[in-house]
C-alpha positions in Angstrom: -44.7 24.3 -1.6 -41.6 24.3 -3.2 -39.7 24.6 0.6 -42.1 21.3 1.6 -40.6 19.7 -1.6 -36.9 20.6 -0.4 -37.2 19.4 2.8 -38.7 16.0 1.6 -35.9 15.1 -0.4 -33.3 16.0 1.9 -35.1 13.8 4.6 -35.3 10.8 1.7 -31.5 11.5 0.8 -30.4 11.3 5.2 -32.9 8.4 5.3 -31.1 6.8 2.6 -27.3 7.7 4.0 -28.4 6.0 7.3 -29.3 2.9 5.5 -26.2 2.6 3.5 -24.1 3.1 6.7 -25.8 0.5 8.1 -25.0 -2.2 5.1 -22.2 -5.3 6.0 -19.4 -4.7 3.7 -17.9 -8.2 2.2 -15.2 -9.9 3.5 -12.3 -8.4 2.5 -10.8 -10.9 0.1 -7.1 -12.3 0.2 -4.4 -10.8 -1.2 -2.9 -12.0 -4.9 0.5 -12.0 -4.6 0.5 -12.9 -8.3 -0.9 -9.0 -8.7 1.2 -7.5 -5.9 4.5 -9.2 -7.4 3.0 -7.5 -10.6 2.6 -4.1 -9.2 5.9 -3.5 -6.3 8.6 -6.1 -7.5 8.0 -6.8 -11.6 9.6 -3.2 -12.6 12.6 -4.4 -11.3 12.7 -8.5 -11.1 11.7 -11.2 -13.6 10.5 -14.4 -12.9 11.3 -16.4 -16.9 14.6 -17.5 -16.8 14.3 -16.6 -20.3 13.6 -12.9 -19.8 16.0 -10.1 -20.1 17.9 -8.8 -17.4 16.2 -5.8 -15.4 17.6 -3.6 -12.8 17.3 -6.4 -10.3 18.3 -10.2 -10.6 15.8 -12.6 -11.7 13.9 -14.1 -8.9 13.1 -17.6 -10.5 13.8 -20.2 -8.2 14.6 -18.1 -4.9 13.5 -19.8 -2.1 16.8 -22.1 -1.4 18.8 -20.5 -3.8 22.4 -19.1 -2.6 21.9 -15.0 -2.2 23.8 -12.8 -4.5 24.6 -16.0 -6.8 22.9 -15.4 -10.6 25.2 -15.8 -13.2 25.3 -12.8 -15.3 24.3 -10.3 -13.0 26.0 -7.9 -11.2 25.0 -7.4 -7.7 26.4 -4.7 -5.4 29.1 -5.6 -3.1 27.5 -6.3 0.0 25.4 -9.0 -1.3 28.2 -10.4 -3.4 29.4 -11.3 -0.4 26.3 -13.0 1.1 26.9 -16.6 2.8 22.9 -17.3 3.0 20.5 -19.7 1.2 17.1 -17.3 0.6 13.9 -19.1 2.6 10.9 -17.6 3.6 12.5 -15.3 7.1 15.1 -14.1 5.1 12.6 -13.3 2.1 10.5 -11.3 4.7 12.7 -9.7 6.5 14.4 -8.8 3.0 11.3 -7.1 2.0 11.0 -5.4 5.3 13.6 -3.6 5.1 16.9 -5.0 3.0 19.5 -3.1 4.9 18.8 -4.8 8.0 19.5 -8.3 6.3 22.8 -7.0 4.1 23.9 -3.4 5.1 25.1 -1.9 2.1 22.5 -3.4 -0.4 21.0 -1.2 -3.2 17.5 -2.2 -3.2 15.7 0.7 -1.9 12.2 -1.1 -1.6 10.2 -1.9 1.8 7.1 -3.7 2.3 5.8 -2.7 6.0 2.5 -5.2 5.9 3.7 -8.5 7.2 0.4 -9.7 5.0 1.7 -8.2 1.8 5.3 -9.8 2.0 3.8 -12.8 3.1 1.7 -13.0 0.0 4.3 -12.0 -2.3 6.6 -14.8 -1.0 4.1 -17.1 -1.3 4.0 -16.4 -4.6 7.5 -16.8 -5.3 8.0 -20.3 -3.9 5.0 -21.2 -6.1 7.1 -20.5 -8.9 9.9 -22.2 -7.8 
């Protein structure tokens, strides 16, 4: 009896697996860039132009502002020397991968989803 039993419930429990794998997901909903500017870029960036300086320069008003030009902060070198305005190709190609824009840069950070940069600057120029 107690083997009829067993096999029951395992035949409930594989009846039951097959129906959950069979169950529509939902649609995978869009990306925040409010949350993901949160999570990858806030450690290091501010967006208040009343905030305290971080390791990295605020990022208030980017889009159209001159690279490497915040007073108060010290970038490296390289970008120092930038002769850019930042838009949205430069943003994402920045967040790809920043020694490809400026070689010399110290911002170590990469962003390899084209949706995740895109949502992050999104972001930004709202706040601009």
């Amino acid at each position: 009896m107690r083997t009829i039993v067993l096999g029951l419930c395992t035949a409930m429990v594989l009846m039951v697996r097959g129906a959950d794998a069979q169950m529509l997901l939902p649609a995978a909903r869009p990306l925040d860039g409010a949350t993901l500017f949160k999570q990858q870029c806030a450690v290091c960036h501010t967006l208040g132009p009343s905030e305290p300086m971080r390791q990295g320069p605020p990022l208030v008003k980017i889009v159209g502002r001159p690279a490497g030009k915040v007073d108060d902060f010290k970038y490296s070198e390289a970008l120092s020397k930038a002769d850019f305005a930042w838009d949205e190709t430069r943003l994402d190609a920045w967040l790809a991968n920043p020694q490809t824009v400026i070689p010399g840069v110290t911002m170590v950070y990469r962003q390899a989803k084209p949706e995740t940069r895109a949502a992050i600057i999104t972001y930004l120029k709202e706040q601009n």
